[in-house]
Structures are given as C-alpha cells and as structure tokens.
C-alpha positions as CSV (number, residue, x, y, z in Angstrom):
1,X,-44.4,-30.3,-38.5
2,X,-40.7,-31.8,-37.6
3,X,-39.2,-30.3,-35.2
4,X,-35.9,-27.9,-36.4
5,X,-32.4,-28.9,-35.2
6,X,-32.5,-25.4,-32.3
7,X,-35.8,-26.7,-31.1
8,X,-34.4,-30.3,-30.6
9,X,-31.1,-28.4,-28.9
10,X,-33.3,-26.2,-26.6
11,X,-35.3,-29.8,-25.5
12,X,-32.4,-31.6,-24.5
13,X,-31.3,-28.5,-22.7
14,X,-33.7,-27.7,-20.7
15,X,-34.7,-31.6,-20.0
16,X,-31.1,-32.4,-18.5
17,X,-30.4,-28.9,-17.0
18,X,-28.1,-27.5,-20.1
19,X,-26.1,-30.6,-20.9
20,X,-26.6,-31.5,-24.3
21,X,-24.7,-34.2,-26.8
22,X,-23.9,-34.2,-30.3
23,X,-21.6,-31.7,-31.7
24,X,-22.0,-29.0,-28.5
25,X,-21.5,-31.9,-26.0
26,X,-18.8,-30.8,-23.6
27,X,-19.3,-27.3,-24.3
28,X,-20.7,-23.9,-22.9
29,X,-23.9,-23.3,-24.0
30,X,-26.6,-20.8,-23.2
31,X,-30.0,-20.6,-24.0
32,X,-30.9,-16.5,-25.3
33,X,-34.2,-15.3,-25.9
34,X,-34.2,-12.3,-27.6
35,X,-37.5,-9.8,-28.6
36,X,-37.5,-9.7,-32.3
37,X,-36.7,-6.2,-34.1
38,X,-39.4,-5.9,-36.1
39,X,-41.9,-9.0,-35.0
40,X,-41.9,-8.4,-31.0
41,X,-41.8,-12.1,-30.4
42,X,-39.5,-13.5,-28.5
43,X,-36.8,-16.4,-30.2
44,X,-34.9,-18.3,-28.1
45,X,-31.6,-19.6,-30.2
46,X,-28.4,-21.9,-28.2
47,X,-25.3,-20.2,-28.8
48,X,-21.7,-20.9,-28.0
49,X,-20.2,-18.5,-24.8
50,X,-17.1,-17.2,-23.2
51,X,-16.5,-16.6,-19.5
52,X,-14.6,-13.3,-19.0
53,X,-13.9,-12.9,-15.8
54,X,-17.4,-12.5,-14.8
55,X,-19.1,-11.6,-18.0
56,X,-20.7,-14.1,-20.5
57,X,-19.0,-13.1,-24.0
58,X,-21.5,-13.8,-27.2
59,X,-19.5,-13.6,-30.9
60,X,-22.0,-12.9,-33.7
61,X,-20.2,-15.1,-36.1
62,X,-22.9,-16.8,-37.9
63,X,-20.8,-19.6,-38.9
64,X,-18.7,-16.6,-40.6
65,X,-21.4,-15.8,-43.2
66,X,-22.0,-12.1,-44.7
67,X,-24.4,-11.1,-42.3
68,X,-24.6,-10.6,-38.9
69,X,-27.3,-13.2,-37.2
70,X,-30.7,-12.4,-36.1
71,X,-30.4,-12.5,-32.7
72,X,-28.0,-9.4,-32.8
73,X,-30.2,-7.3,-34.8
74,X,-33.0,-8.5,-32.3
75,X,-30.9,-7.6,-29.3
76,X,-29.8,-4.1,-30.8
77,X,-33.2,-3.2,-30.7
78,X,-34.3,-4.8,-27.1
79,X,-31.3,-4.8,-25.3
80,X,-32.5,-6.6,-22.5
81,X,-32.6,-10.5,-23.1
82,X,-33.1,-14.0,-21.1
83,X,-30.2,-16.2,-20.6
84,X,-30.5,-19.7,-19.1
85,X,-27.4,-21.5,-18.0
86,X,-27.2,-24.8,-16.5
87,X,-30.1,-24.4,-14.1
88,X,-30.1,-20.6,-14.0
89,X,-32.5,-18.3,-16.0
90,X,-31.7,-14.4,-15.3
91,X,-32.3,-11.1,-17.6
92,X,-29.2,-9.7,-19.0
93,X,-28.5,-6.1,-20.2
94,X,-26.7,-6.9,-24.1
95,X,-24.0,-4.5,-24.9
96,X,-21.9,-5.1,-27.9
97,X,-18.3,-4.5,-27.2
98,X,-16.6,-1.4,-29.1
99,X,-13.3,-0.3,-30.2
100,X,-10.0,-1.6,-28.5
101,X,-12.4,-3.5,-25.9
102,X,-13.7,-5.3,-28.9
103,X,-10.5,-6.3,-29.9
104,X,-9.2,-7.7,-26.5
105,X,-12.2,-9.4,-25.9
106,X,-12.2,-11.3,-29.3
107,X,-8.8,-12.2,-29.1
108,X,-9.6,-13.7,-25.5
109,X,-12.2,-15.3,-27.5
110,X,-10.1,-16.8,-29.4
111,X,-7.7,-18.0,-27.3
112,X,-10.7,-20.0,-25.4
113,X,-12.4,-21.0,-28.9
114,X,-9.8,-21.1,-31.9
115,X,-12.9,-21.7,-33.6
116,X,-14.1,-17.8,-33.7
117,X,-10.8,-17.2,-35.2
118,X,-11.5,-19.3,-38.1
119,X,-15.4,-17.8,-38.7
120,X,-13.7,-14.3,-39.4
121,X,-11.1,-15.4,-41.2
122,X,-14.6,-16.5,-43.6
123,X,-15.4,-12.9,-43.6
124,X,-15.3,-9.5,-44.3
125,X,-17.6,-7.8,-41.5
126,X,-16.0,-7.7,-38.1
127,X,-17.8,-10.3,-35.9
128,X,-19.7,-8.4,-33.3
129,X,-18.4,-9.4,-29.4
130,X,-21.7,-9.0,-27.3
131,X,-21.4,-9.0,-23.1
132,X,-23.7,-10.0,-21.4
133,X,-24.0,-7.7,-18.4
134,X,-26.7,-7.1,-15.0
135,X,-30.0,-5.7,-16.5
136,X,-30.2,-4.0,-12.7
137,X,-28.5,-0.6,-11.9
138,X,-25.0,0.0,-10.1
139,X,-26.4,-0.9,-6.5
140,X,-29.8,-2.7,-7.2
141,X,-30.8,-5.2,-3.8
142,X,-33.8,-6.8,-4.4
143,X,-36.5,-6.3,-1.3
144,X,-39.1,-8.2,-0.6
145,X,-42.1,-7.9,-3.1
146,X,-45.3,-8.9,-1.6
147,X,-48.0,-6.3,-2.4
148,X,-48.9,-4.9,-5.4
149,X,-47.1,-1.2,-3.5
150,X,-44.8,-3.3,-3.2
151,X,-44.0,-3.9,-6.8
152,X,-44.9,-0.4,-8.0
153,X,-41.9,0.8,-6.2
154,X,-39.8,-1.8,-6.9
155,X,-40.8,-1.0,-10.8
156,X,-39.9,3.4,-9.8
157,X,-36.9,2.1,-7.8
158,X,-34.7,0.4,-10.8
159,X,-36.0,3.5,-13.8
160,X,-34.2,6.0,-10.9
161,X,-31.6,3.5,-11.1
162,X,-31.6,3.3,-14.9
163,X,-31.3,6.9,-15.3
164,X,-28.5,7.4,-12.6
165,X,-26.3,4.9,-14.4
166,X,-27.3,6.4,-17.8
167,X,-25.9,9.6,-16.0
168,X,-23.1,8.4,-14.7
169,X,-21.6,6.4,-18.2
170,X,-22.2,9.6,-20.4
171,X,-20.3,11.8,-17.8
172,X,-17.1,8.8,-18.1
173,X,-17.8,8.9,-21.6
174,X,-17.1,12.7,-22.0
175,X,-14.9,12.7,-19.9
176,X,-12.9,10.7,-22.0
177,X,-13.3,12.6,-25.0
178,X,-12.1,15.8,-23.0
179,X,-9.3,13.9,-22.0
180,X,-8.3,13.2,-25.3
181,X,-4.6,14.6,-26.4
182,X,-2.5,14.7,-29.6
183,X,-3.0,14.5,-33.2
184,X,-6.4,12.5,-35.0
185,X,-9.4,12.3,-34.1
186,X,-10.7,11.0,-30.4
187,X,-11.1,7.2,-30.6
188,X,-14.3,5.7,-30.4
189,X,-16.9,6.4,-27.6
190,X,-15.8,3.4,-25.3
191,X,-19.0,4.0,-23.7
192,X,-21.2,5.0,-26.7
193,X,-23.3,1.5,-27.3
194,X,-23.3,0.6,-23.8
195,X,-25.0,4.4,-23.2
196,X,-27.6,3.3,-25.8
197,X,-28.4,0.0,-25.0
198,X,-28.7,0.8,-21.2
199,X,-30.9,4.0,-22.3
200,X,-32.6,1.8,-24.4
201,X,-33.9,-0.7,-22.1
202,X,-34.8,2.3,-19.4
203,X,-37.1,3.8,-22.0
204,X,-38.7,0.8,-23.3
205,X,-39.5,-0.6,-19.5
206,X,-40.9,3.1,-19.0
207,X,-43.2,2.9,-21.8
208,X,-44.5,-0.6,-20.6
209,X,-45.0,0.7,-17.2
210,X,-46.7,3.2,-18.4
211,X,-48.9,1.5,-21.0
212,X,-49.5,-1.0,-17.7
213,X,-50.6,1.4,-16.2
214,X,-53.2,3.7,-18.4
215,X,-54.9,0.5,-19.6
216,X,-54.8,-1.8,-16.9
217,X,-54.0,-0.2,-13.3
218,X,-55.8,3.1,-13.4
219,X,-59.0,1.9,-14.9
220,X,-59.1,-1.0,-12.5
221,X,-58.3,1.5,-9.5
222,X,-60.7,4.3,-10.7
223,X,-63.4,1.8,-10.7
224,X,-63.3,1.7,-7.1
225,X,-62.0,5.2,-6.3
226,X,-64.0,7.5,-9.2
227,X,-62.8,10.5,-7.1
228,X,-59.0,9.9,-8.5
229,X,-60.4,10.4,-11.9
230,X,-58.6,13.8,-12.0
231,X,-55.5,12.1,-10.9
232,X,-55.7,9.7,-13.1
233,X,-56.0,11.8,-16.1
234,X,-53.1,14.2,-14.7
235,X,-50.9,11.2,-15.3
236,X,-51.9,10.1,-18.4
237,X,-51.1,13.5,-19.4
238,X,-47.7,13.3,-17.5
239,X,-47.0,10.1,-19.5
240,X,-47.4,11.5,-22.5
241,X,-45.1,14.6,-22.0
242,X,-42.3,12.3,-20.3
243,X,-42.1,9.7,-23.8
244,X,-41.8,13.0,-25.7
245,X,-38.8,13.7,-23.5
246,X,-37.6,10.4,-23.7
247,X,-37.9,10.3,-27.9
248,X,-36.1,13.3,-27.8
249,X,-32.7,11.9,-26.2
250,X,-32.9,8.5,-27.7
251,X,-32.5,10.5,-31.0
252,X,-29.8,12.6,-29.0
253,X,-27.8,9.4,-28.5
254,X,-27.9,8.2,-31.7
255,X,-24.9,10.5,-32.2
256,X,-23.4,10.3,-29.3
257,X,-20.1,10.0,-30.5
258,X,-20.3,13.5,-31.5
259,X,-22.7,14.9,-29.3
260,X,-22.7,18.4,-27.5
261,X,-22.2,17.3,-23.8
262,X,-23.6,20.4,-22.2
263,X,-27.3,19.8,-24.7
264,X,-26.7,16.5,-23.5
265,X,-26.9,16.7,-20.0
266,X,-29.4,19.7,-20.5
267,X,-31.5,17.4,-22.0
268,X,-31.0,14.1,-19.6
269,X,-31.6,16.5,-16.1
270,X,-34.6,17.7,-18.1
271,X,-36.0,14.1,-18.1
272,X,-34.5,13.1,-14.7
273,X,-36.5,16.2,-13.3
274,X,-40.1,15.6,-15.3
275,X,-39.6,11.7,-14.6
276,X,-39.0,12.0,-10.7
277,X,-41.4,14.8,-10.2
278,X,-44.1,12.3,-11.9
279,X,-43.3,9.1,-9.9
280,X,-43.2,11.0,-6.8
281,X,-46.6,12.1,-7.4
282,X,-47.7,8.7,-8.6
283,X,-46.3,6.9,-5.2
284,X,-48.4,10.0,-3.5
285,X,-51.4,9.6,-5.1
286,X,-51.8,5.8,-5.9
287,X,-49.6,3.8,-3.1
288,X,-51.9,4.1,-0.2
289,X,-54.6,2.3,-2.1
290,X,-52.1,-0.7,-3.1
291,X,-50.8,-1.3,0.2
292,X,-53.5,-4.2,0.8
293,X,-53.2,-6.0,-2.6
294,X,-51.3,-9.0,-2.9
295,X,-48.6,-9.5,-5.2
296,X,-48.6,-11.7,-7.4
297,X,-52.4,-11.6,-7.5
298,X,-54.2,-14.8,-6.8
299,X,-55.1,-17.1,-9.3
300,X,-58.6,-17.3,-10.2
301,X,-60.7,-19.3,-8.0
302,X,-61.8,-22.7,-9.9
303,X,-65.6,-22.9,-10.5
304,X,-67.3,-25.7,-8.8
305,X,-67.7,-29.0,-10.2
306,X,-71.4,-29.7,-10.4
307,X,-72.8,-32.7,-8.5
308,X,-75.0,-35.1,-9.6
C-alpha cells in the first residue's frame, strides 16, 4: 500500500528531528496525536502552529472547507492529546478558544500566518482557535517515580489536582457572570470549554485508573493477599458509585453557560468528597503492599537459548 502524503510528512519529521521540506519547509510544525471520537485510536496528523506567548495556537481551518477537520472533533471528545516539537514529545490539555479570546487569538493568528486569514474568508463556519495548554494541574512537580506506590500516588496526586483546578475555573467563571452589568445578556462563559475539556480529561483518566485497577491491579494483588478480598470488593463498589457522580456533572456542564452555580458546586464538593474519601482509603489499604514493586516493572526475562 503507498504510503499517504501525512505519513511521508510524519517520516521526515521524526527522522530529522521536525525539519521537513517541500511546501512546510521553513515552517512550524507539530506532530498531534489525537484519540479518535468514535474509533478510540489514536491519529497523528502535522499541522501548522502559532507561538502565543507561551501557548501553541492550533486553527481548524481545513484548508477553509465546510467542515471542521477530524482532529478537532477527535480532540473535543479526548481533550488530552500528544504534541511533538522539534525533539520534544509532551501531553497537552486542548482547549478551543471562546468568545473575544477567540477573536484576539485569530487575529494574532493572522498577523503571524496571513494564510489563516485567507481559509475563512473560503468559509462560512468560524475557524475554531485551539491552545494548546499543560495537561498537569496549577502546581504539578513531578517526583520521583520508582515503585509501583510510587506511581499510584502520583496517578491520586494529579485527579486531586484536576478537581481543584476544575474548582477553581468554575468559581472565575461565575464569578464573571455575577459580575456582569448593563443591558443584554452576559457574554459567553470565557471559561465554559476550558471547564469541559479540563473536566473531561479528569473523568476519563479516572475511569482508566479505575478500570486499571479492577482488572489488572486488584486481581494481581488479591492473588497474593486473598485476605483484602473484602477490600477489594469495597472499592469496586466505590468505583462504581464515584463514575455515577462523575456522569452526573459532566451532564451538568454541558450547560454550563447557564448553569445554577450553587447545584453546581453542590454537586462538584459532592464528588470532591466521595472521590478523596475513596483514594484515601485506597492509599490505606493498598500502598503498603506496593512499596517493594518496582516501577516500571521489569521486562520479561528472555528464555534460554538451547544448546546443542
């Protein structure tokens, strides 16, 4: 099968460490792998970037065709994505730009790649502006991971995280609202996509964790320890009550824009409270027996090569 004109792009990229020729020679691009919306496997596509500041600015244009291209779909529904750049390969939280701050950041878009200008110009959609922000908490330092307790609570240690800074961007964005004077209606949640897609990737890494977990980490553990089977079973149990929570406000922020703050918060200290209450048992019950397995496990040993 011949290989298609991406795959020859994401070669030459990754053989001479993000340079590439031909019409993106000279440049910035990135590598993003995305998780697909419906299929769950990952496509990696080269696309076009913007420094701001910071920030790594993505513009859905699609060449300025009808519809917005896969990869924003993909990252809508798996908000966390890998970027490589140059030499560099990092997660990234994807949060598409709303309102005014859409605006600004497309025109300074623009002004660095006239180009964008002409794609909407092609269009009627708005072209989405995408930034590419830290898939870690406000505050997130990295410690040393080398046992298996290790990564456990490095895993608890960034969903607190999550949920604080979930906290913490739906208090600024009602308290803009509040603030809101004058005639019309309040303008657009700044916050309300970012809210989303950081909520988003919190309860998607807690349900892998947790399916990690039930199928792989207890049963190995309980093999050894059949007196935890109780424990074992009180989590499961725990896990199941905490992704009914968790379905319940990712339906609550799906109108977020309009949403009751106080049922809100009710509902997000309600989680907060059922999720700490479970990993504080977990690190009570399950930690001790970790403390001695290294992480990353070993490779399997290689079998012997018969002699003759």
């Amino acid at each position: 099968m011949p290989t298609s004109f991406n795959e020859q792009v994401i070669e030459e990229f990754r053989a001479n460490e993000g340079r590439v020729g031909g019409p993106f020679e000279g440049g910035d691009l990135l590598l993003l792998t995305t998780t697909g919306a419906r299929s769950g496997t990952e496509r990696t596509t080269p696309l076009g970037y913007v420094r701001h500041g910071d920030a790594l600015l993505l513009v859905g244009s699609n060449l300025g065709g009808p519809h917005h291209p896969a990869w924003y779909h993909n990252l809508l529904a798996h908000p966390v994505v890998r970027v490589e750049v140059g030499t560099r390969t990092f997660q990234a939280l994807a949060v598409p730009a709303e309102g005014a701050r859409r605006d600004e950041l497309f025109a300074h878009a623009v002004r660095q790649a006239p180009g964008y200008g002409g794609y909407q110009a092609r269009t009627t959609r708005t072209l989405p502006v995408v930034v590419l922000e830290r898939a870690e908490p406000d505050g997130w330092e990295a410690r040393p991971v080398v046992t298996l307790a290790d990564k456990l609570m490095e895993v608890h240690t960034w969903l607190r995280g999550q949920l604080r800074q979930v906290r913490a961007e739906a208090d600024a964005h009602f308290a803009a609202r509040a603030a809101h004077q004058g005639p019309g209606e309040p303008p657009a949640p700044g916050l309300g996509l970012q809210i989303r897609q950081r909520c988003l990737a919190f309860c998607q890494a807690l349900e892998f964790h947790h399916v990690s977990e039930d199928d792989h980490l207890f049963p190995g553990i309980a093999r050894h320890h059949p007196r935890l089977t109780a424990t074992f079973d009180r989590l499961r149990e725990e896990h199941r009550t905490i992704a009914r929570v968790q379905s319940e406000l990712a339906a609550l922020l799906d109108g977020i824009g309009i949403a009751d703050p106080q049922r809100f918060r009710t509902e997000l200290d309600a989680m907060s409270k059922e999720l700490n209450a479970h990993l504080d048992y977990e690190e009570e019950s399950i930690l001790p027996l970790l403390a001695d397995v290294p992480w990353p496990p070993a490779p399997p040993a290689r079998p012997a090569e018969a002699t003759g």
